[in-house]
N, C-alpha and C positions, 0 to 999 in steps of 0.2 A: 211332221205331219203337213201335208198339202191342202191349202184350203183357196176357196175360190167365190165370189160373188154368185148366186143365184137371182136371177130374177126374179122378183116378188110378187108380178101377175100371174106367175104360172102355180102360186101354191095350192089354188082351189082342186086344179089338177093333179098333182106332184104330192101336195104335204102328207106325211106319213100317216096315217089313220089308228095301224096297229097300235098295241101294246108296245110290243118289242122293237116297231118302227120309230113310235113318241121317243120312247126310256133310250134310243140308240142314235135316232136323227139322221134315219136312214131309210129310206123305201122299199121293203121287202116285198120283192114279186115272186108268184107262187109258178114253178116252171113246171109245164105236165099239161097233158093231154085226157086227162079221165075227167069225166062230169064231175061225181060223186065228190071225187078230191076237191076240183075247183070251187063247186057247193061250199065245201067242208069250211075251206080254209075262206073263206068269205062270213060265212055264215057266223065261224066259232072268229073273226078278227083277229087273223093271224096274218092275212096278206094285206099290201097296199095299193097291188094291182098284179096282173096274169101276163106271163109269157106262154108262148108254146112253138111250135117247128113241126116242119114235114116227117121228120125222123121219131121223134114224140108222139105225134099222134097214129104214125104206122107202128109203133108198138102197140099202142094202145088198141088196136083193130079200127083206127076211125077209115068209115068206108065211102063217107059223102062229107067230105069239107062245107060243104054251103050248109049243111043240117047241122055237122057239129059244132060251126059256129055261130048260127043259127040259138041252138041250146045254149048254149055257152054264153050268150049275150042277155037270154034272159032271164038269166040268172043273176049275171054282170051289169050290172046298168051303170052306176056312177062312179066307176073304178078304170084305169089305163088298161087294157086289153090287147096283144099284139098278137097279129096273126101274121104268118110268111106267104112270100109269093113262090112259088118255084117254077117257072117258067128258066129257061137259061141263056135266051136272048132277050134284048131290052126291051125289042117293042111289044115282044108275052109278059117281062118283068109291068111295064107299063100300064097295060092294061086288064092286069091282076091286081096290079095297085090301085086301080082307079074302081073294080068294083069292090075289094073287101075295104077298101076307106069306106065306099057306100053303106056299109053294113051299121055302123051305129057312130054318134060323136065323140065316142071313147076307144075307140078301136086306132092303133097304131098300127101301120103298114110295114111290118119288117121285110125291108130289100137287103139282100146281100152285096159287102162292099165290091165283090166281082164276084165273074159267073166261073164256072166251071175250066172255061179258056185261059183264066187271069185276066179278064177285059175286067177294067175301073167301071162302075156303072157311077161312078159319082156323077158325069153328064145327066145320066136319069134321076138323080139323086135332087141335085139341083133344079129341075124341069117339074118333079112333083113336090118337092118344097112348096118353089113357085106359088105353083097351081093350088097352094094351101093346105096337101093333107099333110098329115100327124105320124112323120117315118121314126122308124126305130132303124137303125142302119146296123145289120147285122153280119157276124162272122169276120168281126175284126180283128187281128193278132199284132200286124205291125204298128211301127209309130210312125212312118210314112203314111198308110193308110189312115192314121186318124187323123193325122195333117191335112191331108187330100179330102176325107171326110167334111171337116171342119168348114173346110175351103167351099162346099158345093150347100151347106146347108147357115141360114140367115141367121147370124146371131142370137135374135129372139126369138129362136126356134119359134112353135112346141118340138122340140126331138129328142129321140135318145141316140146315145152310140154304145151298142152291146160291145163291149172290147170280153175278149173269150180268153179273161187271167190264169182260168184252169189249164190250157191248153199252154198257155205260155210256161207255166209252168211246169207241165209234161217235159219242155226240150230242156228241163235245167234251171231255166232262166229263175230270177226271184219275182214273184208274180208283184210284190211290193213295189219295189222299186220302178215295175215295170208302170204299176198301175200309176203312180206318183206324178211318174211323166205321163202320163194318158190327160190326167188332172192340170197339170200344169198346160198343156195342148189347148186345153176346153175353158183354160182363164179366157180367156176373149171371146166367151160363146154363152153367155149367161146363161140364155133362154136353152142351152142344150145338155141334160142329162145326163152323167156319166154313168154307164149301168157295169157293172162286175157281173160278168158270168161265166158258167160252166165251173160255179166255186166244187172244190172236192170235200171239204170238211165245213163243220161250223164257223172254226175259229176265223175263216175267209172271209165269215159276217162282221167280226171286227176290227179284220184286216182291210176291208173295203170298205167303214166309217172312217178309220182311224187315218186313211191316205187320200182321203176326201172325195169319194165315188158319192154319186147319189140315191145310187139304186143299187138292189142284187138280185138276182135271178136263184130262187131255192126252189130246188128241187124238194119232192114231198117226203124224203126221208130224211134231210136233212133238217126242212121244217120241223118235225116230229121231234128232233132234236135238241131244238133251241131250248125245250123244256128243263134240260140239264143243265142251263146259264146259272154259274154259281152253287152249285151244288158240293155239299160236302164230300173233300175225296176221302178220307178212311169210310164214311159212310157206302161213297160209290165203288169205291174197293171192298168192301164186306157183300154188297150184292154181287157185283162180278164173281166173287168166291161162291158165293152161293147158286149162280147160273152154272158155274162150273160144278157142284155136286150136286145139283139137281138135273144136269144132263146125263152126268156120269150114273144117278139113278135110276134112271129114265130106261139108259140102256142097259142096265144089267151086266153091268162090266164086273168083273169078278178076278183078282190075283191071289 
């Protein structure tokens, strides 16, 4: 298990609030694009703070980014909030960044670690550090990039680095091991946040406490999920039985 110092100024921000964030020692962000959800899981104390992306929120029908995160934030007051720039050159990433930091003190500016081209935007990484807002450095896969990450943003943060374990995981790789090294990258960066996302299942939630991430990015079905932590399995095998003849009822199936 990978473990690493956290800076201790940052927990007003950072420390877990949840239930399952306390009982885990992990910061569970609720990832998604619908109001209602983000209400939801704020409201009922199941997140620790909100991600979301351009791709999320065009599922969701959002049609005015400035309105939906506009709602979103007054809803959201004293919780970590990241919203994305998607411009694809630096000086549009720039000054995307410079008006949704405006937006509230809790709002993290997620920049992708390159654009579209494979250009490093770590340069702008470092230039909005600087200038003092609150990045979340997003769409990281390699361990070079979170070297080069590492390199552009101030030890004492406030930052996060979204490393995307799910993905890494699609090619093969063991997202563990992977994330282990991410952790071990970010020992010399107190103040900066290791976040685990694009998890596929739950168990990614104690895959990414147990290898020393400090955050996770849940999606809202997998949130829904955590409710089954510990659960009796002949119990949860007698209902799975039971979903299955109560569908098989349902439809009328007859041999």
């Amino acid at each position: 298990m990978a473990t690493r110092t956290v800076q201790p100024s940052l927990d007003p921000l950072f420390q877990p609030r949840s239930r399952v964030g306390r009982e885990l020692g992990i910061g569970i962000y609720a990832d998604g694009a619908m109001i209602e959800e983000m209400v939801a899981a704020c409201r009922d104390g199941m997140a620790d703070g909100f991600t979301t992306n351009p791709t999320l929120m065009a599922r969701a029908n959002v049609s005015d980014y400035r309105e939906f995160a506009r709602e979103a934030l007054s809803h959201i007051v004293d919780m970590p909030v990241s919203f994305e720039v998607f411009a694809d050159d630096l000086a549009g990433m720039a000054g995307q960044a410079r008006e949704i930091a405006s937006w509230g003190s809790n709002v993290f500016v997620k920049v992708p670690a390159l654009n579209t081209r494979g250009i490093s935007t770590s340069p702008l990484v470092a230039e909005l550090a600087a200038a003092g807002l609150r990045l979340n450095v997003t769409a990281i896969l390699a361990l070079d990039q979170v070297a080069e990450v590492l390199e552009a943003l101030p030890p004492e943060g406030p930052a996060i680095i979204s490393v995307f374990a799910g993905r890494v995981a699609d090619t093969g790789r063991d997202p563990v091991v992977h994330m282990e090294k991410v952790v071990r990258l970010a020992a010399s960066h107190p103040g900066v946040r290791v976040l685990w996302a694009s998890p596929r299942e739950v168990l990614n939630l104690y895959q990414a406490r147990d290898c020393g991430c400090d955050l996770i990015a849940i999606t809202p079905d997998l949130l829904a999920k955590i409710s089954l932590r510990d659960r009796d399995l002949r119990e949860f095998s007698r209902e799975t039985v039971r979903m299955f003849f109560d569908d098989a009822t349902r439809a009328g199936y007859r041999l």
